[in-house]
C-alpha positions, -999 to +999 in steps of 0.1 A: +000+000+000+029+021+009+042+021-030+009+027-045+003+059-022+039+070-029+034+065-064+000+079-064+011+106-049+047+117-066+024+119-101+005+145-087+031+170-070+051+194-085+082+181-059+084+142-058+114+141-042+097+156-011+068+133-011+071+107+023+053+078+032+048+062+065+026+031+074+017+026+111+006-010+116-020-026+137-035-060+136-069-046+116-062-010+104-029+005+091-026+044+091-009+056+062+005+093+067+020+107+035+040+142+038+043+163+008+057+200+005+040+230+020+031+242-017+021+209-030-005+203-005-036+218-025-030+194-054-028+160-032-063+173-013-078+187-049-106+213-051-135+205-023-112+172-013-117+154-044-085+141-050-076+129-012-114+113-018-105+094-048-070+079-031-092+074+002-117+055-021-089+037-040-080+025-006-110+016+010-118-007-024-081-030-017-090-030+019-121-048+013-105-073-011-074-077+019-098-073+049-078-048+059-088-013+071-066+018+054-064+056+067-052+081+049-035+110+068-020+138+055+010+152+074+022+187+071 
């Protein structure tokens, strides 16, 4: 899940290079925090949270298949 985030997310930014990852596991949920630049943030949430929606919605749909519950934080 990590590289699908990452990579998810490195498309969309103007920096790549600054885009973090970081998966905090637990036995039925895993947070996943992802930390992009100050002047990026805007285009990883979209206009009216559309984009953060679609990745949240991306990840809801493997959790189900994995039976596995994903959060998506984003860390400034």
């Amino acid at each position: 899940m990590k590289e699908l985030v990452e990579g998810i997310a490195k498309q969309l930014v103007d920096r790549p290079d600054s885009v973090q990852v970081k998966v905090i596991e637990s036995e039925h949920t895993s947070v996943i925090e992802l930390t992009v630049d100050k002047e990026d943030m805007g285009k990883i949430i979209g206009r009216e949270g559309k984009t953060v929606k679609a990745i949240r919605t991306i990840l809801g749909a493997v959790g189900n298949k994995l039976k596995k519950r994903f959060v998506l934080e984003i860390v400034n």
